[in-house]
N, C-alpha and C positions, 0 to 999 in steps of 0.2 A: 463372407466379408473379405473384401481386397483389401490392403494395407501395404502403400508404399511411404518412403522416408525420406524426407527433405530438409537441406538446409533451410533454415526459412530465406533467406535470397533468393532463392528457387523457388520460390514459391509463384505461380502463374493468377494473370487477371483471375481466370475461372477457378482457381483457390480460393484466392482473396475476396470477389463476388458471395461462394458459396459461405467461405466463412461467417464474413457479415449478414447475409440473411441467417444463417443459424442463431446468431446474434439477437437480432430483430425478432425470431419467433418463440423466443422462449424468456420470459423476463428477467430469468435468472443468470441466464448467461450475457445480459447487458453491460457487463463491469465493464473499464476501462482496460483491467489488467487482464483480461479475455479476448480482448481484438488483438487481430495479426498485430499491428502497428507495435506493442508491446514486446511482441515476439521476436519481430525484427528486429527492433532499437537493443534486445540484451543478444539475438545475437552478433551484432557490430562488434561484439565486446568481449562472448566466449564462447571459443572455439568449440565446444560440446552441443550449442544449441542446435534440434534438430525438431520437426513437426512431422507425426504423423499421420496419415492422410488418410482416412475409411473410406471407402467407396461401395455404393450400391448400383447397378445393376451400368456400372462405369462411371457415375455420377461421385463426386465430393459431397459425403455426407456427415462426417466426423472430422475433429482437427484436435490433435493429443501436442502440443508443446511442452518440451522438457529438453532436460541437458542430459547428455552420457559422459561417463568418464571413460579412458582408457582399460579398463576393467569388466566395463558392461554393467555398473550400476550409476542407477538413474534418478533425477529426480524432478520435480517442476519446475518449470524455468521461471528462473527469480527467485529461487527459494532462498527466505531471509528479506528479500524487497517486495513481492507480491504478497497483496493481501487478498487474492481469490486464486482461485487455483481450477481447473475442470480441464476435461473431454469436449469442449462445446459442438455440438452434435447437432442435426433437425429434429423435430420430434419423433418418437419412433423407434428411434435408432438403439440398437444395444450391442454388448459385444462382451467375447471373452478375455478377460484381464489374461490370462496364461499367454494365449494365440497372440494379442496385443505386443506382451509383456516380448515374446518371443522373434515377432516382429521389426519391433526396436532394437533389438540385440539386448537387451536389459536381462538380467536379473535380478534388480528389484528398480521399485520406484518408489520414491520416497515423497510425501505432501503434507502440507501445515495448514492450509488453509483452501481444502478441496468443496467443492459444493456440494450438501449434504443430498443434495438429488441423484448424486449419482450411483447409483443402485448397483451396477457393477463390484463398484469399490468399497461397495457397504461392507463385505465380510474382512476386510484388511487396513481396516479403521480399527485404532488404536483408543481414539477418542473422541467426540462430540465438544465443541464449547463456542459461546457466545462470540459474534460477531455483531456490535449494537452499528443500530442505521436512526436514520431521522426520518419520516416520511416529508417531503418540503410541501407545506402547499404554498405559495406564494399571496401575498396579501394585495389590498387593492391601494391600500394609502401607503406612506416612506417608510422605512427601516423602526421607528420609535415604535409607530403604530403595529407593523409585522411581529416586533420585539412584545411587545403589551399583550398581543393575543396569540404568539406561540410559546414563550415562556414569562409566565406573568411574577412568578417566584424570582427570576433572575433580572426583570427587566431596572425596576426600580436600581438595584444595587449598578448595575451597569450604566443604565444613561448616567447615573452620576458618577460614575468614574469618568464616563466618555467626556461630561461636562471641565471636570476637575484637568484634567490632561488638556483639552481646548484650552483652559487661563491658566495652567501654568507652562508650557509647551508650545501650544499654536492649535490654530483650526485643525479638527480631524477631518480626515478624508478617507476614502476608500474606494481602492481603484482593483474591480475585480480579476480584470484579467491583462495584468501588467506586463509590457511587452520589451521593456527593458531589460535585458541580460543584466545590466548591472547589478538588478535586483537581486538577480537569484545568485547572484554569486555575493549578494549579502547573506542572504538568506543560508546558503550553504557553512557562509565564516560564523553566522551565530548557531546552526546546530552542530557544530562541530565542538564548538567551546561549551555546550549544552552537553553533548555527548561525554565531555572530559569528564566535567565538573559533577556529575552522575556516576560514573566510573565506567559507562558504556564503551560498546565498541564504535569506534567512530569512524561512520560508512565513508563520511566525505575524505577521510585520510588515503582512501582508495583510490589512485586516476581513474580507472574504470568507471565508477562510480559516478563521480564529477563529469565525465564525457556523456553519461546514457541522461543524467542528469539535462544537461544542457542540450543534447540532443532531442532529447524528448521535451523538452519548452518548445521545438521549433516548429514540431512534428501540429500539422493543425488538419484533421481530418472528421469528417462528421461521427466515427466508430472510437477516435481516440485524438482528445486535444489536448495539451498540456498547459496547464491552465497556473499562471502566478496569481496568486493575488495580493496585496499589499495594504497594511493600514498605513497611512501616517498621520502623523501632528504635525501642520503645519509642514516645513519642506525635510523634517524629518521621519524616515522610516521606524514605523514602530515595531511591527510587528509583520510576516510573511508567512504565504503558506503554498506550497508547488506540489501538486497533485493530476493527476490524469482525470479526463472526463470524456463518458460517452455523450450520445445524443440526449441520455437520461438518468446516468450516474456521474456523478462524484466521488471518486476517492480522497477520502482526507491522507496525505502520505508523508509530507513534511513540512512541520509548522513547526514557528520558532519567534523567539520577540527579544527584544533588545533589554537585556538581564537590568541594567540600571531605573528600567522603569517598571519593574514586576508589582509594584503594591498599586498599578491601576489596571491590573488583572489584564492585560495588551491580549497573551495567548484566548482566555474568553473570547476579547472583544473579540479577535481574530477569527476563529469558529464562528460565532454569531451572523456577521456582518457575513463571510462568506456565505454562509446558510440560506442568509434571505437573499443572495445576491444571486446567487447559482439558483433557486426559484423563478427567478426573473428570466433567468437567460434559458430555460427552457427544462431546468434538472426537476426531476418528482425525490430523486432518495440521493443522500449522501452518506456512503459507508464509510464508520470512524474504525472500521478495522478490531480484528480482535485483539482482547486484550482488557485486563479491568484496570480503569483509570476515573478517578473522581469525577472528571470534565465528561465523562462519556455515558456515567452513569445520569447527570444532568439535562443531557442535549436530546438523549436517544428517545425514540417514538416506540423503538422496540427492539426484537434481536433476530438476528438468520442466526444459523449454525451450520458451519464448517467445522471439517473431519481433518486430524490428524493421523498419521499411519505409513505402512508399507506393503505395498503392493509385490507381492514374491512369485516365483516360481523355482521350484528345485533347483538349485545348484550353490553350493560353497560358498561362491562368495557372497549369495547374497544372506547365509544364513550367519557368518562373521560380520558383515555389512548393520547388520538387526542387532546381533548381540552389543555390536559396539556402541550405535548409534541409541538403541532403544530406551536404555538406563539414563542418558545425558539428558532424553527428553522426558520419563516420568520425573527424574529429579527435578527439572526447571518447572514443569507443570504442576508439582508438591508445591514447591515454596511460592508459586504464585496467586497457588489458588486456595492458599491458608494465611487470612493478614498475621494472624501470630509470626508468622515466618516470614511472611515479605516485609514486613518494616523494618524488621533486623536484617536483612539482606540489603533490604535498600539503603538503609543507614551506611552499611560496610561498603556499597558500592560508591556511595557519594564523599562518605572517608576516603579514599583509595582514590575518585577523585579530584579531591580536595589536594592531595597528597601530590599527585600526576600533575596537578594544575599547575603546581606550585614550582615543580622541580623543571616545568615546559614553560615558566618566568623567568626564571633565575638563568636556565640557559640561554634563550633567546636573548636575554642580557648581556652576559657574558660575550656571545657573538655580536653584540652590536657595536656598530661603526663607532 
């Protein structure tokens, strides 16, 4: 196996060609956040992104994207914003994580959400857990009738919100793939304020962030589109949600709704209405990403499972690298996946931003004209 290393900038037609068919021939490797395009758009943004390239008998048959640090350890590129993670390879193809790892210059590599197919990286999996999806099949009659016969438990309760928000608000609509920048720079102000108010880290606080953001809305390619979409009432936006899509996945990746109208469940609607809508436009599955949350345990048809872990080979730092990293991730992984613990956590994280909220009021005050 030949393995050379590229910026992804450098990356050539016949990269990019073979990548995409590898894409195309294996179902698993269709995510959005698996095509080049993604690869490119974070690295605009950090300087560590680099693609490794496998080659069989001179041909591109393998594509490894990840970031390096000054140090030589490694990790998925996006780690923290991608929800799929992989080697995406043709079929066939195998290799050794060592020789790979060696490669790269790395010393270890680090992933959250790897694709459990990948057999290489079976022995440096840390952990297995639920990634839920929705299988879409698109229906023949409009959104009520789709809603009635793919969730028949949630439908009733939702058209009559959708009803109630029409007479007190305005006509709903839904516009699936909204081309308005304005939007998403709503959509960024309310998960932001989302983020406080939870006691999260708030990604849009990062320029970086905000630019791969927006950049990637522009980005409109058959292997990776970035896809808004928006509900409103009437000429007000209710609720938004901006996500990557391939020729036949959806990622669900940032959804968010306008906090003064939560008691007509907006985020639902929002899920919902994109669901059938991305059917339409040609999507079979939409991944809600791992993670247990109420709304996902509702929507989902079923579950993939992605691999946690670190991929090593001998040397110091990447056995400090482990040590240090290793504990911060069983800890988070404890309390998320025991509710005795996560409701008391989540409680103290929405105290604290409650707390945050208040004192990011009172200044912005202070500073005003």
């Amino acid at each position: 196996m030949d393995i050379t290393i590229h910026r992804p900038e450098e990356l050539t037609e016949t990269h990019l060609g073979a990548w995409h068919r590898a894409m195309d021939e294996s179902p698993e490797y269709a995510n959005p956040f698996l095509a080049p395009e993604f690869a490119l758009g974070i690295g605009r943004h950090r300087g560590g992104a680099r693609v490794a390239v496998l080659h069989e008998a001179g041909q591109p048959v393998g594509f490894l994207p990840y970031e390096r640090t000054a140090l030589g350890t490694g990790r998925a590129i996006g780690l923290g914003l991608s929800d799929c993670q992989a080697l995406v390879h043709r079929p066939g193809v195998s290799w050794d994580v060592r020789e790979l790892l060696r490669a790269c210059g790395l010393s270890i590599f680090e992933f959250d959400h790897l694709v459990a197919e990948q057999r290489p990286f079976a022995g440096h999996m840390t952990g297995l857990f639920a990634s839920p999806v929705i299988d879409v099949k698109p229906g023949d009659g409009g959104y009520a009738q789709w809603l009635r016969g793919a969730y028949p438990g949630l439908a009733r309760t939702t058209l009559k919100k959708e009803r109630r928000i029409g007479r007190d608000v305005g006509e709903v609509r839904f516009v699936f793939d909204e081309r308005d920048p304005r939007m998403l720079r709503w959509l960024m102000r309310w998960k932001s304020a989302q983020y406080r108010r939870t006691g999260r880290m708030d990604r849009f606080a990062r320029p970086w962030i905000v630019d791969l953001a927006e950049h990637l809305f522009r980005v409109r390619e058959e292997h990776f589109t970035g896809v808004l979409s928006v509900l409103y009432a009437g000429d007000r936006p209710v609720a938004a949600h901006f996500g990557p899509r391939s020729s036949t996945v959806l990622a669900a990746w940032f959804t968010a709704y306008d906090p003064d109208l939560h008691y007509y469940s907006p985020g639902l609607m929002m899920h919902l209405r994109t669901t059938e809508a991305a059917g339409r436009h040609g999507v079979t599955l939409v991944d809600l990403g791992r993670g247990d949350k109420e709304y996902k345990d509702w929507l989902k048809t079923r579950e993939l499972r992605v691999g946690e872990g670190f991929a090593t080979r001998p040397h110091p730092v990447a056995a400090a690298h482990r040590l240090w990293r290793r504990p911060v991730r069983g800890l988070r992984n404890t309390v998320l996946a025991h509710p005795r613990l996560r409701a008391p956590a989540d409680r103290l994280l929405r105290t604290a931003g409650t707390l945050r909220t208040s004192r990011h009021g009172r200044a912005e005050r202070r500073t005003a004209p």
